[in-house]
C-alpha positions as CSV (number, residue, x, y, z in Angstrom):
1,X,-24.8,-13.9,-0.5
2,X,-23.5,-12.0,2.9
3,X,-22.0,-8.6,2.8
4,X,-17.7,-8.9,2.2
5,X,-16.2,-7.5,5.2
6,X,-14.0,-4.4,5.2
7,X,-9.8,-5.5,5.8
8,X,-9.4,-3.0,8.4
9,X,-5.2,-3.7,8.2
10,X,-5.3,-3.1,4.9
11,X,-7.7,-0.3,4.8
12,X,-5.1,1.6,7.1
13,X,-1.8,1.0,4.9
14,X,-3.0,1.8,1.3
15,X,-4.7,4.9,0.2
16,X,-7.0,4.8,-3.3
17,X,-6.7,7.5,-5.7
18,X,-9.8,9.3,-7.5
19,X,-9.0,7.0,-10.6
20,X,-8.9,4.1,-8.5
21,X,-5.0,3.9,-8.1
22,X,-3.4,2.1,-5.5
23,X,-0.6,3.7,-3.4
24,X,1.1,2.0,-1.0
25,X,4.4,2.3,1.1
26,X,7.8,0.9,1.0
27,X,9.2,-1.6,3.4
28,X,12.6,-1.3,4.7
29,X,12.5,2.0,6.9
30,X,11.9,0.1,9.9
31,X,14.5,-0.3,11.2
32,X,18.6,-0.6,11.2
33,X,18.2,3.0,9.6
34,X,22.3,3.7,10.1
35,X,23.2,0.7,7.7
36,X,21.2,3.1,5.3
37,X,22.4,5.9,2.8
38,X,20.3,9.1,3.4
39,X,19.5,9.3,-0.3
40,X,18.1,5.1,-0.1
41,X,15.9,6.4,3.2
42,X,14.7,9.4,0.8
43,X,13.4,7.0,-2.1
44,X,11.6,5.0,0.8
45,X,10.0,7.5,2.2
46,X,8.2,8.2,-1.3
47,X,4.7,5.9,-1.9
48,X,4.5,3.4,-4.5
49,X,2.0,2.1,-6.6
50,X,0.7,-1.4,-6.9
51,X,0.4,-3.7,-9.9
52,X,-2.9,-4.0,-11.5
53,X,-3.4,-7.3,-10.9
54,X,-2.9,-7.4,-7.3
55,X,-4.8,-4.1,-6.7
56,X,-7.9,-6.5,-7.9
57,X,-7.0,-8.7,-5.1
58,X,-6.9,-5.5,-3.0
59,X,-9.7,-3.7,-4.2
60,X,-12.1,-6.9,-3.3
61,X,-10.4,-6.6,0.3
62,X,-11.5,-3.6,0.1
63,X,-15.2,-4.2,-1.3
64,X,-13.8,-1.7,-4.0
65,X,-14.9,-3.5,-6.8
């Protein structure tokens, strides 16, 4: 069987932790920033983790796993 490429996109968004976590960030800061309260564009800026089921999915995108 042939060697699973590498998801270059995905390898740029997502960083893995030293347990294997998955953190990735929050969509919505964009754009159309004004419409937004400043304590709303705060939480965004924070990281958030991915559920274990689709970090699988992500992991094997990653050849991870």
């Amino acid at each position: 069987m042939p060697k699973l490429k590498t998801h270059k996109g995905l390898k740029k968004r997502i960083k893995v932790g030293a347990k294997g976590k998955i953190k990735r960030p929050r969509a919505g800061k964009g754009h159309l920033l004004s419409g937004k309260s400043g304590r709303r564009k705060e939480h965004l800026r924070k990281k958030a983790g991915v559920s274990p089921a689709f970090s699988k999915i992500m992991k094997r995108a990653l050849n991870l796993s």
